[in-house]
MOPAC internal coordinates of N, CA, C and O (Angstrom, degrees):
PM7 1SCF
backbone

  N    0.0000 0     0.00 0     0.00 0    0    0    0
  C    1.4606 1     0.00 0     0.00 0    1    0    0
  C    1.5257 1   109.51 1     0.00 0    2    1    0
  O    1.2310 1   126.68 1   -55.21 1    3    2    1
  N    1.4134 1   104.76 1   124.79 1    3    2    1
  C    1.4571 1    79.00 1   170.10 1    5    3    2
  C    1.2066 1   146.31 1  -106.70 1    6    5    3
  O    1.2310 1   104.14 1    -2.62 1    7    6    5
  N    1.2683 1   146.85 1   177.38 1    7    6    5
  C    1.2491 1   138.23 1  -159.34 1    9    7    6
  C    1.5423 1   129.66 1  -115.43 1   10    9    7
  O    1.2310 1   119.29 1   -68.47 1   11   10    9
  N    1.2522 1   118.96 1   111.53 1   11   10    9
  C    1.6502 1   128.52 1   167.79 1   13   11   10
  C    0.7105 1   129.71 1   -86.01 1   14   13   11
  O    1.2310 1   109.95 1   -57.92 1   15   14   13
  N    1.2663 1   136.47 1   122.08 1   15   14   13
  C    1.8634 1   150.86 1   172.53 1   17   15   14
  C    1.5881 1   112.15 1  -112.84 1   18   17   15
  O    1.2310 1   121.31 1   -61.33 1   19   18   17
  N    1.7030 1   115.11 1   118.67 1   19   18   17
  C    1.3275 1   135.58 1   178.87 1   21   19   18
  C    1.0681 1   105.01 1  -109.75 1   22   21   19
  O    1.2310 1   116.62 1   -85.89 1   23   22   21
  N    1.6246 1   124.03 1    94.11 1   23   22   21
  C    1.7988 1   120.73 1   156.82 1   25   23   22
  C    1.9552 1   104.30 1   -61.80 1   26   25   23
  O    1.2310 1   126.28 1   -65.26 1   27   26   25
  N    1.1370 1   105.53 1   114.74 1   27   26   25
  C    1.4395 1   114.51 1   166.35 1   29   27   26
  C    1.5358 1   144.08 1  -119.86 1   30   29   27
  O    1.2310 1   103.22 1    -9.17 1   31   30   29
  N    1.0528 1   148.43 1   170.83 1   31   30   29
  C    1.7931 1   141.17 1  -179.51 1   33   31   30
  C    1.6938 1    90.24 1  -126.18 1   34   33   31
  O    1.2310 1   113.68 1   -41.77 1   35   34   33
  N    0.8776 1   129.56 1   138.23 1   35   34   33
  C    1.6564 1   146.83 1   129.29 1   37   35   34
  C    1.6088 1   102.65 1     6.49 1   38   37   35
  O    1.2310 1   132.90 1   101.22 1   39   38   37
  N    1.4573 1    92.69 1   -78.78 1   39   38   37
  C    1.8087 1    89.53 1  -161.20 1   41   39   38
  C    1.3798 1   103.44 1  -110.66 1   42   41   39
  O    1.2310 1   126.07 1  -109.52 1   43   42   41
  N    1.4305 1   105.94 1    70.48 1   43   42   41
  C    1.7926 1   106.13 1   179.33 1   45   43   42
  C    1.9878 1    91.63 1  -121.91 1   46   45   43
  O    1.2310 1   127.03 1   -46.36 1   47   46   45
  N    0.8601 1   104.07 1   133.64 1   47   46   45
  C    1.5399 1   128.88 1   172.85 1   49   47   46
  C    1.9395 1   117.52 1   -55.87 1   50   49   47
  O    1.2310 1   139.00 1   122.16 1   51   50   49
  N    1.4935 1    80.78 1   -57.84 1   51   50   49
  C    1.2170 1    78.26 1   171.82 1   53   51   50
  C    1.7436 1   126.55 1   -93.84 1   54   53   51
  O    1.2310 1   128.07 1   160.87 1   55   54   53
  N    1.1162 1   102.07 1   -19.13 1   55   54   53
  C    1.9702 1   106.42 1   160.27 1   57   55   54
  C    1.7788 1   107.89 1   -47.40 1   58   57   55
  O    1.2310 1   124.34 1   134.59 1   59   58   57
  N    1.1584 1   109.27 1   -45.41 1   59   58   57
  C    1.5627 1   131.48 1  -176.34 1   61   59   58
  C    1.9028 1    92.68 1   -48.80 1   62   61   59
  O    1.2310 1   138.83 1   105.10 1   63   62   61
  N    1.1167 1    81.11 1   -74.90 1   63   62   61
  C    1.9015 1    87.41 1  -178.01 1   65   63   62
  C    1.2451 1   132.04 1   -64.93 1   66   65   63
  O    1.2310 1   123.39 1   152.55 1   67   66   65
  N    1.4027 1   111.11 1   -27.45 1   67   66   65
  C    1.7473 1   134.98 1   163.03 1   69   67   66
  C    1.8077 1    96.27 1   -46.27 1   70   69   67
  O    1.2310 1   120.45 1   128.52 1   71   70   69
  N    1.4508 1   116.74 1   -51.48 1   71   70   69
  C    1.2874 1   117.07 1  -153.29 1   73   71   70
  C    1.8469 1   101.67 1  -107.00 1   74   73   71
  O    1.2310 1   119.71 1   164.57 1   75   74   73
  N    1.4714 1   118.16 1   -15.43 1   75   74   73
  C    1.9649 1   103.25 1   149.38 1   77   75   74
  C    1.3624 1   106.02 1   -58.29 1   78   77   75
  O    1.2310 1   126.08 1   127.90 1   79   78   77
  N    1.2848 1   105.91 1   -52.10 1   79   78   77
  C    1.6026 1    97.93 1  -157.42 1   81   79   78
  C    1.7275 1   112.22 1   -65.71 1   82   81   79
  O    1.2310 1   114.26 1   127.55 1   83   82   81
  N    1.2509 1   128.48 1   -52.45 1   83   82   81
  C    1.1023 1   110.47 1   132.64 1   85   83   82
  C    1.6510 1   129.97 1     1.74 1   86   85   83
  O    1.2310 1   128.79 1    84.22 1   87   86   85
  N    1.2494 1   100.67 1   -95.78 1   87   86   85
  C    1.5355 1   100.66 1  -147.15 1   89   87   86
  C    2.0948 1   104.47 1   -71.04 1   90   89   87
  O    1.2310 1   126.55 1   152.41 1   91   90   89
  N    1.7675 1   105.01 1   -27.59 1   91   90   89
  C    1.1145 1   118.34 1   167.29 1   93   91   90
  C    2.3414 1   102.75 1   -48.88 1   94   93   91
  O    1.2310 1   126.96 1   135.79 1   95   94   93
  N    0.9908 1   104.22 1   -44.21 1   95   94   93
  C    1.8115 1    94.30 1   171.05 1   97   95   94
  C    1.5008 1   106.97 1   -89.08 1   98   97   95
  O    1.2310 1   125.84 1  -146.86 1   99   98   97
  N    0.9758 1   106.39 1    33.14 1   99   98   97
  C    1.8867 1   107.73 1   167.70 1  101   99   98
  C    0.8938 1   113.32 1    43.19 1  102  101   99
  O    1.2310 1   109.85 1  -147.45 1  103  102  101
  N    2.0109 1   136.64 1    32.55 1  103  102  101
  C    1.2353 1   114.61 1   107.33 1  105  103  102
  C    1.0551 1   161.44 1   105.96 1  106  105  103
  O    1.2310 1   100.16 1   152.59 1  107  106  105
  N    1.3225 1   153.52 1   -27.41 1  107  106  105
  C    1.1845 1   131.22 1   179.72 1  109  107  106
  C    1.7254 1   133.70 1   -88.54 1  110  109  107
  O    1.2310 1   128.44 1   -40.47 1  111  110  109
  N    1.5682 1   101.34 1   139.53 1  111  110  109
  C    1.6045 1    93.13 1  -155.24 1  113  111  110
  C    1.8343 1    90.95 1  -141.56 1  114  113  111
  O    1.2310 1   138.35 1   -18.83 1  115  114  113
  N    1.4023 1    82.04 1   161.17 1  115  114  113
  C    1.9344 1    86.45 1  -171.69 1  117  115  114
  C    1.7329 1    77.62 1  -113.74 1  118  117  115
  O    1.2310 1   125.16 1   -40.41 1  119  118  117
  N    1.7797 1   107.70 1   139.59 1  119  118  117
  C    1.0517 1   112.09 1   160.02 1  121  119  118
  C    1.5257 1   120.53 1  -130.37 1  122  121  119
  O    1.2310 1   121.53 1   -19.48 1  123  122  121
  N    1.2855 1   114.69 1   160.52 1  123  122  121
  C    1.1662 1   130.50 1  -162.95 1  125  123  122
  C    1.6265 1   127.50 1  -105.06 1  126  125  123
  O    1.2310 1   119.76 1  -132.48 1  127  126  125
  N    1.0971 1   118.07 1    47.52 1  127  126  125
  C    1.3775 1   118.79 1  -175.83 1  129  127  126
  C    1.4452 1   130.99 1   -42.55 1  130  129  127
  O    1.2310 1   132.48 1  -100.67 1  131  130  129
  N    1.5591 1    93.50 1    79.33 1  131  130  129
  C    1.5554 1   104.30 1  -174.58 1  133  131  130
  C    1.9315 1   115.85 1   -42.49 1  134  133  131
  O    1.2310 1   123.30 1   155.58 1  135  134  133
  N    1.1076 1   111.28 1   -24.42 1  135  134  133
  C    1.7667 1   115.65 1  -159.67 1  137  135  134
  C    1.5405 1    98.42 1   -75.00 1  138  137  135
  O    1.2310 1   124.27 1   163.59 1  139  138  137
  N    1.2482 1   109.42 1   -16.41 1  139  138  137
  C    1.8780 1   124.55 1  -148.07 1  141  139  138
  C    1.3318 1    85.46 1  -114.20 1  142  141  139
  O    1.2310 1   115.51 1    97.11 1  143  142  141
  N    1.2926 1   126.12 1   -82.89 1  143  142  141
  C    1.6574 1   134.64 1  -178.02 1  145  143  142
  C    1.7484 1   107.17 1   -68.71 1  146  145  143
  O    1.2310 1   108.59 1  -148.08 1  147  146  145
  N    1.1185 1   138.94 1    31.92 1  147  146  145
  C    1.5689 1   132.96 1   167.89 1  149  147  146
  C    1.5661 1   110.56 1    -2.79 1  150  149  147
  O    1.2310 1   124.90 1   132.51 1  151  150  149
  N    1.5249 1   108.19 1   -47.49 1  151  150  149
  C    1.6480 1    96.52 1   176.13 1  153  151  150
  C    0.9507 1   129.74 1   -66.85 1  154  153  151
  O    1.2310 1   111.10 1   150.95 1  155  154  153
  N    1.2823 1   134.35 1   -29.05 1  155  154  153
  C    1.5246 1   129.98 1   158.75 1  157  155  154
  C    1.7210 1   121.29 1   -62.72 1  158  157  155
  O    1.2310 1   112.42 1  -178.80 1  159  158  157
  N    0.9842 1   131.90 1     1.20 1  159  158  157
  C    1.4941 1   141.95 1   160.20 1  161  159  158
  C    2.2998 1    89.20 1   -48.22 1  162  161  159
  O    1.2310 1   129.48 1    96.87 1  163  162  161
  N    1.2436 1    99.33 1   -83.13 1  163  162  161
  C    1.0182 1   102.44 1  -166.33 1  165  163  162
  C    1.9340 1   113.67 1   -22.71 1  166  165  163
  O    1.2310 1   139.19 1   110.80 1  167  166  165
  N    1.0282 1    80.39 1   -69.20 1  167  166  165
  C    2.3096 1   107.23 1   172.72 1  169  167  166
  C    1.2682 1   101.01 1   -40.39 1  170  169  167
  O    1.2310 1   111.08 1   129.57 1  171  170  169
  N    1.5857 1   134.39 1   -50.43 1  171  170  169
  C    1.2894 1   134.01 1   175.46 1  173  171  170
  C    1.4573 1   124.34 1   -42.15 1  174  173  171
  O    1.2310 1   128.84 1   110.45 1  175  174  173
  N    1.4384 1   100.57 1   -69.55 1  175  174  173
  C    1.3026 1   127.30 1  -178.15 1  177  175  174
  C    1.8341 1   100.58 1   -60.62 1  178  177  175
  O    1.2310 1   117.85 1   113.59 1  179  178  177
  N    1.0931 1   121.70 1   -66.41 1  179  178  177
  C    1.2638 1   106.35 1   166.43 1  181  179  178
  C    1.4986 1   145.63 1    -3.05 1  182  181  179
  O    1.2310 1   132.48 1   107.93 1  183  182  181
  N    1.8545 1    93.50 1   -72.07 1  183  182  181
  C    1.4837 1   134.45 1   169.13 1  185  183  182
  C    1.4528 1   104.96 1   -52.08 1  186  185  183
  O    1.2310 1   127.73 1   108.66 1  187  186  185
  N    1.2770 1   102.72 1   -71.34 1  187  186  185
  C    1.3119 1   106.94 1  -167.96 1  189  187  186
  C    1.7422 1   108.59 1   -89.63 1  190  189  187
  O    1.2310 1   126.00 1  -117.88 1  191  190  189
  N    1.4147 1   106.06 1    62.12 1  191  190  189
  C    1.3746 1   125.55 1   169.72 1  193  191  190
  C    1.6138 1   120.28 1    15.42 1  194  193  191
  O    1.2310 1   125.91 1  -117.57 1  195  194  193
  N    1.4340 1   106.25 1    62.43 1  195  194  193
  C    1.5055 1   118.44 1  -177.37 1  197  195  194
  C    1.6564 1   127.46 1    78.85 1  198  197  195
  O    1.2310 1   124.59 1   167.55 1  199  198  197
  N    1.6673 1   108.79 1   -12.45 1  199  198  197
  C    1.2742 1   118.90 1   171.87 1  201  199  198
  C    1.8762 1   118.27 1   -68.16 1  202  201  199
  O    1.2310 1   116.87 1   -93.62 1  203  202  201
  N    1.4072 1   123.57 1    86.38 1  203  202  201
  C    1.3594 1   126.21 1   176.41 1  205  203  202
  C    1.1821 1   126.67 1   -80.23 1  206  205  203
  O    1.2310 1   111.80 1  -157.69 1  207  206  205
  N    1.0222 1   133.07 1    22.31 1  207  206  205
  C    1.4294 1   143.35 1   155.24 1  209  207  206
  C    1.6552 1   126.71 1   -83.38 1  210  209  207
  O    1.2310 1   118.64 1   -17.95 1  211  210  209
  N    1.3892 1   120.19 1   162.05 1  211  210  209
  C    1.7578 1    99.82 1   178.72 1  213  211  210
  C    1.3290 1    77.59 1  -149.95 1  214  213  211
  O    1.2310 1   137.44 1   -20.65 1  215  214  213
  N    1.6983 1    83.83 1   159.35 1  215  214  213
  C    1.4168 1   115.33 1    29.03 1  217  215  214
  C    1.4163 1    86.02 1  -107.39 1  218  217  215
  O    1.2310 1   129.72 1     7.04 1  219  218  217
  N    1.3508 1    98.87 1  -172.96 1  219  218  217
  C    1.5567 1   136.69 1  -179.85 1  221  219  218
  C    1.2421 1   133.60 1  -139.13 1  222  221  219
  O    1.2310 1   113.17 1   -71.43 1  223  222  221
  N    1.0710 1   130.51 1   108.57 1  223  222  221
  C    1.3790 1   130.44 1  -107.30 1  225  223  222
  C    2.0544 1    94.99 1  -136.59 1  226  225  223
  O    1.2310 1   118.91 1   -78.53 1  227  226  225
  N    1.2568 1   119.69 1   101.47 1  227  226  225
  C    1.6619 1   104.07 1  -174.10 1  229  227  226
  C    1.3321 1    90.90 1  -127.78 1  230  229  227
  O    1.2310 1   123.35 1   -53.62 1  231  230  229
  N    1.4056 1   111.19 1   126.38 1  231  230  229
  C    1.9868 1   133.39 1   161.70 1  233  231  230
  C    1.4841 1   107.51 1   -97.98 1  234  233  231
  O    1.2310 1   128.17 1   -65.22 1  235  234  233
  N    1.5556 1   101.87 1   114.78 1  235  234  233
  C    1.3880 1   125.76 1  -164.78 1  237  235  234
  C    1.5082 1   128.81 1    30.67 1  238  237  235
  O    1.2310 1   117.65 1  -120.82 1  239  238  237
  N    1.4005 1   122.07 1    59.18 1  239  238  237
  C    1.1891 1   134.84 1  -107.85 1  241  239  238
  C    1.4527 1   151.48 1   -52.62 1  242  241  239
  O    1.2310 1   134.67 1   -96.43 1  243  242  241
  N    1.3418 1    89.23 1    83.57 1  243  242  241
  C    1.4034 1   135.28 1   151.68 1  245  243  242
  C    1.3252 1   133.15 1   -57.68 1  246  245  243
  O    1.2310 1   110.59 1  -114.22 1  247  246  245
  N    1.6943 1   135.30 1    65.78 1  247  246  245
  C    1.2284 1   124.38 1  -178.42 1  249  247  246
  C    1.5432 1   109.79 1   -36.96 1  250  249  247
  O    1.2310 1   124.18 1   -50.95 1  251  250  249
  N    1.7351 1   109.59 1   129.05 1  251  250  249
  C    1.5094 1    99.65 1   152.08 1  253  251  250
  C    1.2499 1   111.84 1  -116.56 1  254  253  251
  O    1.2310 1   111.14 1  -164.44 1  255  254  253
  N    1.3801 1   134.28 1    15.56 1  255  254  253
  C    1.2746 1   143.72 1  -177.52 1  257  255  254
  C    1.9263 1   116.28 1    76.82 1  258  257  255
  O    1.2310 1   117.24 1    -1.00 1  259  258  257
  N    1.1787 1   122.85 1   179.00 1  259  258  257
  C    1.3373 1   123.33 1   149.14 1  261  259  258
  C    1.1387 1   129.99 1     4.27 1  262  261  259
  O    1.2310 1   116.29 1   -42.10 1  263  262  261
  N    1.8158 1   124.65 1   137.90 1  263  262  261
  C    1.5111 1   118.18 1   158.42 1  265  263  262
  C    1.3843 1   114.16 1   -51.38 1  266  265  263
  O    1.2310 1    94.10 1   133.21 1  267  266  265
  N    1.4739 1   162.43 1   -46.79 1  267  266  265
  C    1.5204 1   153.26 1   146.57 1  269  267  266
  C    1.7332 1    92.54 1   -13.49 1  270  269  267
  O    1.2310 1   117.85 1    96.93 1  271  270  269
  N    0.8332 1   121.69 1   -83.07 1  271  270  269
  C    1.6818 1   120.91 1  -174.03 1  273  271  270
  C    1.1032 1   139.24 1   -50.40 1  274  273  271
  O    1.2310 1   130.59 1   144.91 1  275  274  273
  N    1.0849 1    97.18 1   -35.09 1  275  274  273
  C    1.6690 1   114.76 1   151.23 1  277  275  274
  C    1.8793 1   118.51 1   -66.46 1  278  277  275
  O    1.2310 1   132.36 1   151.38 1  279  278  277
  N    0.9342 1    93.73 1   -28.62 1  279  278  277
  C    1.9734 1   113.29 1  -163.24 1  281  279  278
  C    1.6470 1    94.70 1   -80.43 1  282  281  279
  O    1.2310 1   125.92 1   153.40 1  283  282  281
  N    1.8515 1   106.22 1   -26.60 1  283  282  281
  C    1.3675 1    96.44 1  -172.55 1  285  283  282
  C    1.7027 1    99.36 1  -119.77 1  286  285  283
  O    1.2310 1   110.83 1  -174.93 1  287  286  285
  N    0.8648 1   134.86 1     5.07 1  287  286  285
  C    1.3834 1   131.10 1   165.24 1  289  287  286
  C    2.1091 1   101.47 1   -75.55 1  290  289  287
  O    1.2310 1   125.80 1   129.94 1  291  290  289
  N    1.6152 1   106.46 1   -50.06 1  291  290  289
  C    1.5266 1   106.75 1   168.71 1  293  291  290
  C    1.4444 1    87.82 1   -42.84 1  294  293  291
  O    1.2310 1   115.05 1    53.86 1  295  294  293
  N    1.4608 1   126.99 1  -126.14 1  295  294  293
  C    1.4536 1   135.86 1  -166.88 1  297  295  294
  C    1.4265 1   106.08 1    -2.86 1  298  297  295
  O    1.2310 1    99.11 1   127.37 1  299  298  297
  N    0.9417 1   155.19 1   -52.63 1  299  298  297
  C    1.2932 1   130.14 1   155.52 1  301  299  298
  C    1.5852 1   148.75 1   -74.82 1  302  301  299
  O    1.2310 1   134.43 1  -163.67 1  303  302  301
  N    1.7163 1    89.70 1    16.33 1  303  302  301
  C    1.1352 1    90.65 1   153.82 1  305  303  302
  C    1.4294 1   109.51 1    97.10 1  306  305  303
  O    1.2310 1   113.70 1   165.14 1  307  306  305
  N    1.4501 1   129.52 1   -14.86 1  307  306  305
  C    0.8830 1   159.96 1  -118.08 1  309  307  306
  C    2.0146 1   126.20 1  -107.88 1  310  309  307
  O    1.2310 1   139.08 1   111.93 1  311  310  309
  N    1.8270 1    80.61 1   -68.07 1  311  310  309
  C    1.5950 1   106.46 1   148.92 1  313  311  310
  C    0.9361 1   114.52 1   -17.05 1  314  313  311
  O    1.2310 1   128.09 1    74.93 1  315  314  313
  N    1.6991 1   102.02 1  -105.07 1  315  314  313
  C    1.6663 1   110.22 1  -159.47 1  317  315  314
  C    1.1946 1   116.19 1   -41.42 1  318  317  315
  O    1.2310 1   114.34 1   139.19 1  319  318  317
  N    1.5541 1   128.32 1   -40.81 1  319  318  317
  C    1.3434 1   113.48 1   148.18 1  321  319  318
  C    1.6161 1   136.69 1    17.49 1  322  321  319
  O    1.2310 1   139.75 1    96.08 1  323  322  321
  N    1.6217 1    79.30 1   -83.92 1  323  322  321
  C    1.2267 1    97.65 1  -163.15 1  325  323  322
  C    1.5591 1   126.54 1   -79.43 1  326  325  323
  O    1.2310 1   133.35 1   155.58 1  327  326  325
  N    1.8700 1    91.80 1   -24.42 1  327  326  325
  C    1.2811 1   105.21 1   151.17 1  329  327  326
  C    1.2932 1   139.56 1   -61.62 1  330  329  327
  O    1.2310 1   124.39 1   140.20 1  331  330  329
  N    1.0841 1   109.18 1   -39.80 1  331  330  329
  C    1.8437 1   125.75 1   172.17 1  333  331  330
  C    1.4252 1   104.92 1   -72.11 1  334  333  331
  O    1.2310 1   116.73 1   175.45 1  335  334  333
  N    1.1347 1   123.83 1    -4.55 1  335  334  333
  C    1.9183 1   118.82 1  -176.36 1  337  335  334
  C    1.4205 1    91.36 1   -64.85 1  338  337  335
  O    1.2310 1   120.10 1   180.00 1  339  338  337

């Protein structure tokens, strides 16, 4: 099965949409509410090779960066892919 990880904030817009699109392809993802857990900020940024913004988005862990990056790996078709691995 494979596995998704969403570093996220409460009131981020695009975490919101990171996780329809997600859960709209059925889905399942462990997320990380950086605002709540502060210590994992550090682990994030790490992972996702200096990028501190969210969300942050890793398939089996696989950084794919950002909802935009995610939004454009779908459009190409790409995703499910990576989901179905």
């Amino acid at each position: 099965m494979t596995k998704v990880e969403i570093y996220t904030k409460a009131y981020c817009p695009f975490c919101v949409r990171a996780k329809q699109v997600l859960t709209s392809k059925g889905v399942t993802f462990k997320e990380y509410p950086i605002d709540q857990q502060p210590e994992l900020r550090d682990l994030m940024i790490e992972r996702a090779n200096g990028r501190y913004t969210v969300p942050q988005i890793f398939i089996d862990d696989l950084h794919i960066g950002g909802c935009d990056d995610m939004l454009a790996l779908d459009a190409q078709g790409r995703l499910d892919e990576l989901l179905a691995a």
